[in-house]
C-alpha positions in Angstrom: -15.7 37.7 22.3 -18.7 35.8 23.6 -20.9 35.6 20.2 -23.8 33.5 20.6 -26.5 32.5 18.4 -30.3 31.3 18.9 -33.8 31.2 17.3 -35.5 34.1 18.7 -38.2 31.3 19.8 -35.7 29.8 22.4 -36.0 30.5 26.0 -34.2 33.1 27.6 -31.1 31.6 29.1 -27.5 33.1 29.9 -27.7 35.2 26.9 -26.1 38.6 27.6 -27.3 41.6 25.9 -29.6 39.7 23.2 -30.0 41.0 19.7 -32.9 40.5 17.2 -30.9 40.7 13.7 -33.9 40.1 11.0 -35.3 43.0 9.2 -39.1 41.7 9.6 -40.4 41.3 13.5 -40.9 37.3 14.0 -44.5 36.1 13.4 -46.0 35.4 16.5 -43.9 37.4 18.7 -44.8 40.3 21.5 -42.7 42.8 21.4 -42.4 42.5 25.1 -41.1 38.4 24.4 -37.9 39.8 22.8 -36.2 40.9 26.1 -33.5 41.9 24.0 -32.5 45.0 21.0 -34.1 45.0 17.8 -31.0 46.0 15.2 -33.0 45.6 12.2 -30.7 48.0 10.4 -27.9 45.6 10.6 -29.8 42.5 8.7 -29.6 41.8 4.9 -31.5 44.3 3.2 -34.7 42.9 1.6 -33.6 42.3 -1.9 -30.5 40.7 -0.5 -33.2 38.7 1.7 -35.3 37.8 -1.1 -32.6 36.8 -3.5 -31.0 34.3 -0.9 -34.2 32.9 -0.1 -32.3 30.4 2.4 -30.7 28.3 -0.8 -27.6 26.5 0.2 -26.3 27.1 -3.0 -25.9 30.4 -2.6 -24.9 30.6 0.4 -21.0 31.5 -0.3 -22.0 34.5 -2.5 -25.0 35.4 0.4 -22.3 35.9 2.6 -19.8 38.1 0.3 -22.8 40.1 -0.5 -24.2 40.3 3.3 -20.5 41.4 4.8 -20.4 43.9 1.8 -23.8 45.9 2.9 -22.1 45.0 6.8 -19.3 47.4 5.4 -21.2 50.2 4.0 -22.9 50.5 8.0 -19.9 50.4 10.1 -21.8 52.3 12.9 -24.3 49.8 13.1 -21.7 47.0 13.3 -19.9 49.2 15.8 -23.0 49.0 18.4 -22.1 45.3 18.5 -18.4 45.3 19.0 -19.2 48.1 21.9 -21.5 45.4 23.3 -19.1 42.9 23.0 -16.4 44.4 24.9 -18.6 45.2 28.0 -19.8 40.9 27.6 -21.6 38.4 25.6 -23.6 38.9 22.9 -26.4 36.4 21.7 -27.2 36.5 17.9 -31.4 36.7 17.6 -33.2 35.2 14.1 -36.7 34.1 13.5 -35.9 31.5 10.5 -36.4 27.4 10.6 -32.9 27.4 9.0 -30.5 27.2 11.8 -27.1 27.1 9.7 -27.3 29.2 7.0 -29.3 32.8 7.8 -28.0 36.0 8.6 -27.7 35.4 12.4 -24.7 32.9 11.7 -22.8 34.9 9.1 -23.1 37.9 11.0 -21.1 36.2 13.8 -18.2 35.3 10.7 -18.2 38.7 10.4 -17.7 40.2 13.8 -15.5 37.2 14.6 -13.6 38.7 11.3 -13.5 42.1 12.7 -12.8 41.3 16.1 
């Protein structure tokens, strides 16, 4: 599986089918700038969000939590694998935080699943 992962600010580039996984549009952004899917239903819901607050420290139970809520919406996660078995797939989030946010445990996930 070809999971990829980048800022949603990034320049289009070899991406494949590109997916914007945050549950708030990215500040600044056209709509028509995505070129790419919106799946908002597939990001952390907003108390999960909120609670996380991009703290590495809890970044372990973020996860556990995230890839529980991942399990409760297997149709959304099935969107992805059917996208990933036609090609490449590149992973969309707004955040500064490049190595802990949803985007990133999202791909443990699918890679998981996969």
């Amino acid at each position: 599986m070809g999971i990829f992962i980048k800022r949603v600010y990034e320049p289009v580039g070899e991406d494949g089918v590109r997916i914007l996984v945050d549950r708030l549009w990215p500040r600044g952004l056209k709509k028509e700038e995505l070129h790419g899917l919106w799946f908002r239903e597939i990001s952390p819901s907003a108390a999960l969000r909120k609670w996380f607050n991009h703290d590495p420290d809890k970044w372990p139970e973020f996860k556990n939590l995230y890839f529980a809520e991942l399990d409760g919406h297997p149709q959304e996660v099935e969107k992805i694998i059917t996208l990933l078995r036609e090609g490449s797939v590149t992973l969309l989030y707004a955040s500064r935080e490049r190595e802990r946010n949803q985007a990133v445990a999202l791909r443990q996930y699918l890679e998981m699943k996969g």
